[in-house]
C-alpha positions in Angstrom: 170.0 179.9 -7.7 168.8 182.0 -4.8 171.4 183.8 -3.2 171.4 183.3 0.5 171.6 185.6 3.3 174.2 184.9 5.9 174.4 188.1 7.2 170.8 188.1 9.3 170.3 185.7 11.7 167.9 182.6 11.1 165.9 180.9 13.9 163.7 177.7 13.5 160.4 178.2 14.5 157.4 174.9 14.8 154.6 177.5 13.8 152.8 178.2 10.5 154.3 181.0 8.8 152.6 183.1 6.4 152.6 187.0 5.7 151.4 188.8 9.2 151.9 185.6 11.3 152.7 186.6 14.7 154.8 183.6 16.1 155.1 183.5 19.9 159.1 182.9 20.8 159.7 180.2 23.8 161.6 181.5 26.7 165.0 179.6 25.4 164.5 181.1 22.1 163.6 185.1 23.5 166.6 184.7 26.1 169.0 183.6 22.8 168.0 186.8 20.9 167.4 189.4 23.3 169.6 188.8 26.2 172.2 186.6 24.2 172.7 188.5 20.9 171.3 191.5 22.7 168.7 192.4 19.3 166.2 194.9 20.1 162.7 196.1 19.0 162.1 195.7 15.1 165.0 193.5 14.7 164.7 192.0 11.7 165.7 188.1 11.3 165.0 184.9 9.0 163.0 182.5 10.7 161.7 178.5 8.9 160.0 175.5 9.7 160.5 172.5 7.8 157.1 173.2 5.6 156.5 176.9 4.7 159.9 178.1 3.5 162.4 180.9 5.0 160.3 184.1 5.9 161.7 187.5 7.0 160.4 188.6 10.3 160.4 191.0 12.7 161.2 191.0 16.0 159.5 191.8 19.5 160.8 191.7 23.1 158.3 191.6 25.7 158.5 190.4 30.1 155.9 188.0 29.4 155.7 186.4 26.1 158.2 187.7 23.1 157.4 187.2 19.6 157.8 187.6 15.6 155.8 189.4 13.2 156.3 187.3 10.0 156.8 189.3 6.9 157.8 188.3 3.2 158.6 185.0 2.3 162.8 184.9 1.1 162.7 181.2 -0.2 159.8 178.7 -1.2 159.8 175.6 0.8 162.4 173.0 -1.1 162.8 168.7 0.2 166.4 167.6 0.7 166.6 164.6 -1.4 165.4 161.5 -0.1 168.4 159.9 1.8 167.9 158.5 5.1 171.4 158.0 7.3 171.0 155.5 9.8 173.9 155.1 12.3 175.2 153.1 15.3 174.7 155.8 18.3 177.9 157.2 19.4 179.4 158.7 22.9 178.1 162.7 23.3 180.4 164.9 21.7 181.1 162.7 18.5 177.6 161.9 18.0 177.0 165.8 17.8 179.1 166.1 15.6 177.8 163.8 13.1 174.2 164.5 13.2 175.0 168.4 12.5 177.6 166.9 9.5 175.1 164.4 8.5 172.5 167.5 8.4 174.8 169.8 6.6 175.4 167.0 4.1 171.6 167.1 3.2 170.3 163.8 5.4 166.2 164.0 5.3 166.1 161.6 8.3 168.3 160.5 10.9 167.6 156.8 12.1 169.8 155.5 15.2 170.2 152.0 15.3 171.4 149.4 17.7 174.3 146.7 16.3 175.7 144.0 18.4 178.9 146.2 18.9 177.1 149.6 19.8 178.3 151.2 22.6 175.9 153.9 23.8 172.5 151.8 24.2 170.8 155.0 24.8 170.2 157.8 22.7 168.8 161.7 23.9 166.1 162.5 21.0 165.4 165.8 22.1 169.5 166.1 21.8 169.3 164.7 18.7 166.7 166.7 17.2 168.2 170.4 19.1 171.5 169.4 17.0 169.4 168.8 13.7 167.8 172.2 14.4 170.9 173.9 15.1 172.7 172.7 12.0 169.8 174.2 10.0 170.0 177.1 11.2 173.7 177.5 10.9 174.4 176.4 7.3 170.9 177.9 5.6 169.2 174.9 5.4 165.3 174.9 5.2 164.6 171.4 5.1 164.5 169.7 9.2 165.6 166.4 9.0 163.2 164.1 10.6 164.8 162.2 13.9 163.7 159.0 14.2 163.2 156.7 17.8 166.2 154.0 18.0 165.5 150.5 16.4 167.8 147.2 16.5 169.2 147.1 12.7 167.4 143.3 12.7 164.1 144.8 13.0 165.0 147.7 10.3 166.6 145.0 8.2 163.3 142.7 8.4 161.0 146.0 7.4 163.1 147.3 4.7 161.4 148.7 1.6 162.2 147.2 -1.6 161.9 150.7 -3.2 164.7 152.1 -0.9 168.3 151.3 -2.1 170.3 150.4 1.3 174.4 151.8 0.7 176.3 149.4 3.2 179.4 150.9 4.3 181.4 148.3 4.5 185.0 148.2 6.3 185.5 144.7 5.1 185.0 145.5 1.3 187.5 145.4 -1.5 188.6 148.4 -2.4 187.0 149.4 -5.7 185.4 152.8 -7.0 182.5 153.4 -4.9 181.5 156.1 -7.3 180.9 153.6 -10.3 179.7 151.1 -7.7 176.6 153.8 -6.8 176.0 154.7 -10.4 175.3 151.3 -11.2 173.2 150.0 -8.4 171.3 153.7 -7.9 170.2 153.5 -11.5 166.5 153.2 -11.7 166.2 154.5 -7.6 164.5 157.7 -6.1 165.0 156.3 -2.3 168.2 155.7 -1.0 169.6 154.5 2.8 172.9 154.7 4.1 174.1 152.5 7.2 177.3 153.5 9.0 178.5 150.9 11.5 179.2 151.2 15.3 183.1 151.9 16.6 183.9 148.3 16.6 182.2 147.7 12.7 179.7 145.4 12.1 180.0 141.6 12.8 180.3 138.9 10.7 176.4 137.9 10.9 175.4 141.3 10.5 177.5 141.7 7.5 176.2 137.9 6.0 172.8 139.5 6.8 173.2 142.7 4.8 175.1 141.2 2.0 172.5 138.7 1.1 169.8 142.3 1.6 168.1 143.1 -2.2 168.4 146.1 -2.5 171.6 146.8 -1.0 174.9 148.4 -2.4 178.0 147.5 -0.4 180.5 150.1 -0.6 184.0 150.5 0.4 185.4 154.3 2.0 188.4 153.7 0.8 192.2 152.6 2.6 191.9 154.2 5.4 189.7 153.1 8.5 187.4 155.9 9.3 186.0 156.9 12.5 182.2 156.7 12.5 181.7 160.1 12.5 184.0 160.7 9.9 182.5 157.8 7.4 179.2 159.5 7.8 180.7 163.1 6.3 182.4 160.9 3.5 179.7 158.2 2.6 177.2 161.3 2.2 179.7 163.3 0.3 179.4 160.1 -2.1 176.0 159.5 -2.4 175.0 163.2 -2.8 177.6 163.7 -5.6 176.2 160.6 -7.4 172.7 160.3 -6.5 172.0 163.2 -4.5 171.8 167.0 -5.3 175.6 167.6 -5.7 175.5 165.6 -9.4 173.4 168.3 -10.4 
């Protein structure tokens, strides 16, 4: 296994990269590493972009336009595994939080949608997507998770793939192994899904609705009642350690 670099610091770039690319810096990104972290001419830094892998670069201040000479790639291009996480939007701070978790925890897309007891009918994309990026560059990961547009979970429900398992977290089930419980329904699956409800949890027609779903795995989080962004940390520390890349 590669060994990674922690020590430099990584930026996401949404540029081809190849050896001698010169990547142009926006003016957020040039005020974070020249006037922020105060690096200087020939500064050397790891920069990625979702497709080409990790490359070391070089950087170069400038008045008008900064930029990064791209060097030697560090790590080939590698695909999270293919786990959606869709999710109830939550109030600011807390839905922060869990998009960078659900990130860390190896989530290829993000998918907000709307339940009867969602809260925040609104969601900031852009927010969604700096958080995603952030996360990335934080923790070493290469792979951008895709951030999808909101959706009522009907609509997702009525357009679900049968090739796509769909893990139901569900506050109502009877506690029971949800290790053994993925093992058996993931067998013979390369897509998987998994739903988190809103604050309030799901209600009784939504959970009728997604019981009677094929494919669908309803799964319990154990005795304790979870806050959303808290269940999202725990149901994708499940279903990477059984279907994911934590099994190995």
């Amino acid at each position: 296994m590669t060994r990674l670099d922690f020590t430099s610091q990584r930026l996401f770039v949404d540029a081809p990269l190849n050896e001698g690319a010169r990547v142009e810096l926006s003016r957020e990104q040039s005020n974070y590493l020249f006037n922020v972290l105060r690096l200087g001419e020939g500064a050397r830094l790891l920069v990625f972009n979702g497709r080409d892998g990790e490359w070391r670069a070089t950087a170069h201040p400038a008045k008008k336009t900064a930029a990064l000479t791209v060097e030697t790639r560090t790590r080939e291009q590698v695909l999270s595994p293919d786990i959606d996480y869709l999710f109830a939007p939550l109030k600011h701070a807390r839905l922060d939080y869990m998009a960078q978790k659900a990130v860390e925890m190896g989530a290829r897309r993000l998918r907000p949608v709307l339940t009867r007891r969602t809260q925040a009918s609104r969601i900031n994309l852009e927010r969604l997507r700096a958080n995603a990026i952030e996360a990335a560059e934080q923790c070493g990961i290469i792979a951008v998770a895709e951030v999808c547009a909101e959706e009522k979970l009907e609509r997702a429900l009525d357009l679900w793939p049968k090739d796509r398992l769909l893990i139901f977290c569900d506050e109502a089930a009877e506690i029971a192994d949800p290790l053994a419980a993925l093992r058996q329904a993931g067998a013979g699956f390369e897509k998987f899904a998994v739903l988190i409800g809103p604050e309030g949890g799901f209600d009784d027609t939504e959970r009728a609705r997604l019981r009677d779903m094929a494919p669908v795995a309803p799964i319990s989080l154990g005795p304790r009642v979870l806050r959303a962004d808290t269940a999202a940390v725990a149901a994708l520390t499940l279903v990477q350690a059984v279907l994911g890349d934590l099994c190995g």
